[in-house]
C-alpha positions in Angstrom: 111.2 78.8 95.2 114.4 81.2 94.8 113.6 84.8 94.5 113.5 87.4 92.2 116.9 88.7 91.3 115.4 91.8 89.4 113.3 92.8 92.9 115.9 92.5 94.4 117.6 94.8 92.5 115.1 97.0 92.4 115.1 97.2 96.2 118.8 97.1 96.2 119.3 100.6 94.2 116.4 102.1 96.0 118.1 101.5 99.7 121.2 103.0 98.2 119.8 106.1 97.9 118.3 106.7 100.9 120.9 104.8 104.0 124.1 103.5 104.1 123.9 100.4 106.6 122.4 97.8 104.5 123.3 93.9 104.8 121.7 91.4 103.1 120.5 87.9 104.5 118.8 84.8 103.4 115.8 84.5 105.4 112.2 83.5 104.9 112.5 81.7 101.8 114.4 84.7 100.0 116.5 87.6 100.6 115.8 90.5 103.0 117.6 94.0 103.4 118.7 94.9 107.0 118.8 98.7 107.5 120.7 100.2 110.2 120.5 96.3 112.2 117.4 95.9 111.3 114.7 94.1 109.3 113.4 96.3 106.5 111.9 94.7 103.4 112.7 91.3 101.9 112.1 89.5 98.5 110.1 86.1 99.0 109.1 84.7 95.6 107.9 87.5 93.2 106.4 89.2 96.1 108.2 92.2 98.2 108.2 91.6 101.9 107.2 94.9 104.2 108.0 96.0 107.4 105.8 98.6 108.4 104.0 100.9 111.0 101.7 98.2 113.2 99.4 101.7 113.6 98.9 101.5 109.9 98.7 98.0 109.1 95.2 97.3 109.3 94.4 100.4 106.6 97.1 98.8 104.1 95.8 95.0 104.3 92.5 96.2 102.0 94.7 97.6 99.3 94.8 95.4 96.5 97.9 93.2 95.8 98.4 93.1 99.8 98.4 90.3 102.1 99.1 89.4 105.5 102.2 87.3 107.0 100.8 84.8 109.4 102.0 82.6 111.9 99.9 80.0 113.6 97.2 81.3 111.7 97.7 84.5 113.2 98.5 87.5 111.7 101.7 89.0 112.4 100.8 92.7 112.7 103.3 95.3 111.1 104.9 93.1 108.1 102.8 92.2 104.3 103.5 91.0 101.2 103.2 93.0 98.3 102.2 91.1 94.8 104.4 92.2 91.8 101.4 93.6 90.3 101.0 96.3 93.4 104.6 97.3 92.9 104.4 97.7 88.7 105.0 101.8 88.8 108.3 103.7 90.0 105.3 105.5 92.2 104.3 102.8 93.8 107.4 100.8 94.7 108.8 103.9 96.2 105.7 104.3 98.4 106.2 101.0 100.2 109.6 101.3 100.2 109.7 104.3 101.7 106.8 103.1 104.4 109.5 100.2 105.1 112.4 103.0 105.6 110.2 105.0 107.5 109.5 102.6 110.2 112.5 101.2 110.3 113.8 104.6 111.7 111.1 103.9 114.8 111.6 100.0 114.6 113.9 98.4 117.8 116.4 95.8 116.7 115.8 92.5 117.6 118.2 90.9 120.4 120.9 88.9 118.7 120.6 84.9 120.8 123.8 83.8 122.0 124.9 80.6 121.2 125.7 78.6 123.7 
């Protein structure tokens, strides 16, 4: 399923404002911003990708329009999807972007493998 072009875009001109170091990659099944080396928020599907605070995770998975990434059937504390319909208003985009931003000041960057 490719992913939504006017997210992205969305996401795109909200980063801008805020940091300079942003790359883009194609990861999980869409596109995701890297801020300062580092994961931030992607676009899979319609949906909006976060990477936040593992402290406030648990709060934020009872909000409606929110749902856990899972691996193994396991949740992966610290990163949820956000249904379009959670992310209709200018307010509440900009609240889990800036929850993504935030963390991502606090996040470590992953270690880069070396190929062999």
């Amino acid at each position: 399923m490719p992913y939504n072009e006017k997210l992205a875009d969305r996401i795109r001109e909200a980063l801008v404002k805020s940091v300079t170091d942003i790359q883009e990659k194609q990861m999980f099944r869409g596109l995701c911003f890297m801020v300062n080396d580092k994961m931030c928020v992607c676009v899979s599907g319609d949906e909006m990708m976060c990477r936040i605070d593992p402290t406030i995770w648990e709060p934020l998975m009872e909000r409606d329009g929110v749902r856990g990434m899972y691996r193994n059937n396991k949740p992966i504390v610290g990163y949820v999807y956000v249904a379009p319909d959670a992310i209709k208003t200018k307010k509440d985009f900009d609240y889990w972007i800036k929850l993504c931003l935030d963390f991502n000041a606090k996040a470590k960057s992953s270690k880069t493998k070396k190929k062999k």
